[in-house]
Structure formats: C-alpha cells, structure tokens
N, C-alpha and C positions, 0 to 999 in steps of 0.2 A: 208504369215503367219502374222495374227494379232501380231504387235512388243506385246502388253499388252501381248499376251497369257503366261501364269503361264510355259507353257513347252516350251517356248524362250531359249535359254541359254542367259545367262551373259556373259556379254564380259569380267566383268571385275574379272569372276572367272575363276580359273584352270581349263585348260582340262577336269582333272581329277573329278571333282566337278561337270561339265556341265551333262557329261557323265552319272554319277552317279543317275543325275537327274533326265534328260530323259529317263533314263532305267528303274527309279524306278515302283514298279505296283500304282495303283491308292490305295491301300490298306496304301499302305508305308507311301507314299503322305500322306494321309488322317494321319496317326500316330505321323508323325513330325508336322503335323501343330497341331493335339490334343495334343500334347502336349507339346508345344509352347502356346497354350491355357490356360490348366490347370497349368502352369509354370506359365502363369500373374496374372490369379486367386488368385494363390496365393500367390503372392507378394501383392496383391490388397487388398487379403483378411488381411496379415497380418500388411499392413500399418494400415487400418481401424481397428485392435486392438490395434496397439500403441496409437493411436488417442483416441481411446474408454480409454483405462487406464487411458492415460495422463487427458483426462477432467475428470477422476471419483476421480486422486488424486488430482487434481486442484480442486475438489467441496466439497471433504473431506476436505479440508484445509482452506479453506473459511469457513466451517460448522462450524469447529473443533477450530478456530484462535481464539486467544483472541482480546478483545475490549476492549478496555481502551478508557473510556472517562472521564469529570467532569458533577456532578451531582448540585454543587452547589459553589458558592465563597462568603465571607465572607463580610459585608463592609469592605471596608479600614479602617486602623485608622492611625495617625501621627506618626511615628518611634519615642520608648524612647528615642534614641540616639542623637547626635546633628544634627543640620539640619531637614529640613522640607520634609521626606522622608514618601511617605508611605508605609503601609503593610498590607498584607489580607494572608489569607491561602484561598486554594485552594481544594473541594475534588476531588478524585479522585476513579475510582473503575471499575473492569473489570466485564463487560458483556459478556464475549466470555466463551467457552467450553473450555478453556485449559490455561496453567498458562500463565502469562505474563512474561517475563525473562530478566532480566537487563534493569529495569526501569529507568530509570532517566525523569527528566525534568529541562525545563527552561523559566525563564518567567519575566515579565515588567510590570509597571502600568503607564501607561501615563497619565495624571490630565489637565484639560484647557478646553480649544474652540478648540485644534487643535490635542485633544488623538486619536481621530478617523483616523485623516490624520498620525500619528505618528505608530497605532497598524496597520493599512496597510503594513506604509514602515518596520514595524517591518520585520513583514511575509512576504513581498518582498525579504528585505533582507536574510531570513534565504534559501529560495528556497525550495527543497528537502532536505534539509542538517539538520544536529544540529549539536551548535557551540562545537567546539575539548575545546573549558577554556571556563569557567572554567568548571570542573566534575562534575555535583550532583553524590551524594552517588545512589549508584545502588541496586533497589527494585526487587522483586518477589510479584504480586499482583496473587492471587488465584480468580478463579470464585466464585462467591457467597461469595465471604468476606466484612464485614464491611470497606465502604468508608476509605480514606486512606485524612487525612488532610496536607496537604504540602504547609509550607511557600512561600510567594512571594512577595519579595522586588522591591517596584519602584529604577528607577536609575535617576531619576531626581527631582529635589525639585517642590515641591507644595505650595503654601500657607495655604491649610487646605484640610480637609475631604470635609469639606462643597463645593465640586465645581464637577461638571462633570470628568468622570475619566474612563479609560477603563484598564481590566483585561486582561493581554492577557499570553499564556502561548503554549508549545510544549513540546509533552511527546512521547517518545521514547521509544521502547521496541521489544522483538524478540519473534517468540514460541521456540518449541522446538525441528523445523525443522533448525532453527538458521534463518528465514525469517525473517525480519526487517518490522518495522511497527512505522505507528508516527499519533500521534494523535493532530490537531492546536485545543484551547480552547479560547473562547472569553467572557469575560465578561464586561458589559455594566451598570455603577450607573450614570444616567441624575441627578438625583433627588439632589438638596440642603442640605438633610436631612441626614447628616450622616449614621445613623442609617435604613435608607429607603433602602429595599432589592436590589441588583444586578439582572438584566437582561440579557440572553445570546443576542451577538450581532448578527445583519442581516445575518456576513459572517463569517467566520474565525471559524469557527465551525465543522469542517469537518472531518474522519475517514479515514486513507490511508492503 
C-alpha cells in the first residue's frame, strides 16, 4: 500500500480515529474535506475584508487630514528691543478637509554665510519630535480660512536685515482622529535688500 495513500492510517492517531477513517464512505470523506474547504474561504474571505476596510479608513484620512502649511514669510526686520535680533512673521493656513487641532509652532532665523549649515542642524536636531519648552499657545486652524500670521524670533544676533538669512520653522497639529501631524517650513532672503521678497528653501519644506 502507497504510505501517501489518503486511507493510510496515522500512526500517530487513536485507534479510534484511524478506524473511523477508514470506515468512512467516500461521500463523508468528500464532507470533511468541503468543509474544511469552505471553513478557509472563509477566513480568507474575511481577512481580505479587514484589509479592504483598513485601506478604505486609511484613504479616508489621508482625503479627509488637514494640511497645514506656509504660504508666505515676511522680510525680517531688526528687533525693537536691545540687541541685534531679528524678526518676521510667518503665514500660515490649512489646506486639508478637516480642522487642524492643537496648533502650535516653533521656529528660528539664522543670518550669515553659514544660516543654511545652521537651519539643517536645526531640523537635524528636532528629528520627528517638537521641543516640550517652551509651549506656543495652541490654535484651531479651519479649512478655507484666512492665513494665519505668526511671530518668529531669531535666537542669535545679526548685524543687520541687510545680510543673507534663513526662516525656518515647525508646526505641529492633530485631526480629530487625535492623529498627529507636523509640518517643516523653510524660508530663504539671499538678497542685500532688506525689503527684497523671501524664497522658499531647496529642502526643509515638507508635509508629514
């Protein structure tokens, strides 16, 4: 007898089990394994609609997410205060289908020959993260609302407006799935001119 043959017994079942096997009609046979069949189906069938949900709420949420980005930044100008600090305001404004919730941001103006090498190691250092201190005050930014203008103080002194200088900035916000979301913003004045418009930079520009 072929050992493969299907009416083999198992050695390593009961008696009682062999028996039962080999006794059975081919009709039986045929019953257990249909449905052993239709038992996998569907399992099969119903992983393949968890699947199906999971990417239909995963493409709803992504539809549905808000975007927060900047649409523009200000020149800098010299800080009233003492020291040679500068300052710009930032806009801000959601493009997404759905509110933006516990806005904050944070952000830096680096000035010289070396604001570029300086708003890299910024964004190096932040990682994935935003820093715990200090708190900006926490925003609600709606779809389709007017820009949202937000202060941004350099932490290092300058000599003046007039010099190369980079914007840089991280805004932070959730929907109302409580999913967390952060937005890096770069902006870029090469230009002498004070008054001569800001440029978004090559990188640091990105939607997460």
């Amino acid at each position: 007898m072929d050992p493969e043959d299907s009416d083999s017994p198992d050695p390593d079942q009961p008696p009682s089990l062999r028996r039962s096997w080999q006794t059975a009609g081919v009709v039986a046979k045929a019953t257990v394994v249909g449905v052993g069949i239709a038992a996998l189906a569907a399992a099969l069938c119903a992983i393949a609609t968890f699947w199906r949900l999971s990417e239909t709420r995963a493409y709803f949420r992504r539809e549905q997410r808000p975007y927060v980005f900047s649409n523009h930044a200000e020149p800098a100008q010299l800080a009233p205060a003492p020291g040679q600090f500068l300052v710009t305001r930032v806009s801000y404004q959601n493009y997404g289908r759905s509110p933006a919730l516990q806005v904050r941001e944070v952000g830096d103006i680096f000035c010289g020959s070396g604001a570029a090498k300086q708003a890299d190691d910024w964004f190096s250092g932040l990682g994935d993260t935003f820093p715990s201190q200090p708190l900006p005050p926490q925003d609600v930014l709606m779809p389709g609302d007017v820009p949202t203008l937000k202060s941004t103080n350099g932490s290092a002194m300058c000599e003046s407006a007039n010099v190369p200088y980079v914007i840089v900035a991280r805004v932070e916000y959730f929907d109302t799935f409580g999913t967390r979301y952060w937005s890096d913003i770069c902006w870029w004045h090469p230009d002498a001119d004070p008054q001569a418009p800001t440029t978004r930079c090559t990188n640091h520009n990105d939607i997460h």
